[in-house]
C-alpha positions in Angstrom: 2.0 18.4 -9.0 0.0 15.9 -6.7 -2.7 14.0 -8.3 -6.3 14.6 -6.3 -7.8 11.1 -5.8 -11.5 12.5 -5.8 -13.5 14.0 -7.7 -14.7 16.5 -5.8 -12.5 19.1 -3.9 -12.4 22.6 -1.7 -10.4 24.4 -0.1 -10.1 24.1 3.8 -11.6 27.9 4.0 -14.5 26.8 2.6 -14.9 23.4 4.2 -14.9 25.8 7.5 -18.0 27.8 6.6 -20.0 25.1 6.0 -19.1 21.2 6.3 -23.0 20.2 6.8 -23.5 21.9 3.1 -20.2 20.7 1.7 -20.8 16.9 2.9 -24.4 17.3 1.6 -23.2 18.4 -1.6 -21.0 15.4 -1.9 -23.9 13.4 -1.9 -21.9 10.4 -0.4 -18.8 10.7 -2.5 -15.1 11.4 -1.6 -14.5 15.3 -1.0 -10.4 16.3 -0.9 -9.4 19.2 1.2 -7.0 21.4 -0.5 -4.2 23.9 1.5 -2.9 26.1 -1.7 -4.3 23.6 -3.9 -2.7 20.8 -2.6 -4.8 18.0 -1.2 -4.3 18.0 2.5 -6.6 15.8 3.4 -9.7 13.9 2.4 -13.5 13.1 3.6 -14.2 10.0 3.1 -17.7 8.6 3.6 -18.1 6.1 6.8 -19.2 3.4 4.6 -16.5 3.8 2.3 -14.4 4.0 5.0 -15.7 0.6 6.8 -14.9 -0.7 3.2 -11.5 0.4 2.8 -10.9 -1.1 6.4 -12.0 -4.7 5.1 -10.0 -4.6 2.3 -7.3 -3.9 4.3 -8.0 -6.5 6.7 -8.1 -9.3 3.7 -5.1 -8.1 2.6 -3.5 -8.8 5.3 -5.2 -12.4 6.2 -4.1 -13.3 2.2 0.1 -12.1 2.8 -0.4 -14.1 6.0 -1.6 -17.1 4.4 1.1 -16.9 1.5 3.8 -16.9 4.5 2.4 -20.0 5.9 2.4 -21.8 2.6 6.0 -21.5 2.6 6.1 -23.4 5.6 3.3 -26.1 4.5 6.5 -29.1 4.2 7.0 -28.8 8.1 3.2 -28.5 8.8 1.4 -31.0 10.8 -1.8 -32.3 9.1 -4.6 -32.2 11.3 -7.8 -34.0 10.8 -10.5 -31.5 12.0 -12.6 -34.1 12.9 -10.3 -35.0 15.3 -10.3 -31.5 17.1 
């Protein structure tokens, strides 16, 4: 059994009759779709999304930044007012 990672679902059917109503219901929270009550997919709200995209983004600057440690012995040290 997959786990729904929202608190509020439906089933694609009745996200097709009426989305505008469904996404007003949610009230600006998560919505899963469900195909045979599996989630399928899920509406997620823009700002949520815009979130989730940050996150993601600083995620990726911090493994970046512990690779270049590794590498700090071999680094050349820069004085910035010198740039």
């Amino acid at each position: 059994m997959e786990h729904v990672h929202a608190n509020l679902s439906t089933s694609i059917s009745e996200f097709k009759k009426n989305p505008s109503a469904l996404l007003a219901q949610a009230g600006g929270e998560t919505v899963a779709l469900l195909n045979h009550n599996k989630p399928t997919a899920y509406i997620v709200p823009a700002k949520t999304y815009a979130k989730m995209l940050e996150v993601l983004e600083d995620i990726e600057l911090l493994e970046l930044a512990k690779e270049r440690l590794k590498d700090k012995d071999t680094a050349v040290k820069v004085d910035l007012y010198d740039l």
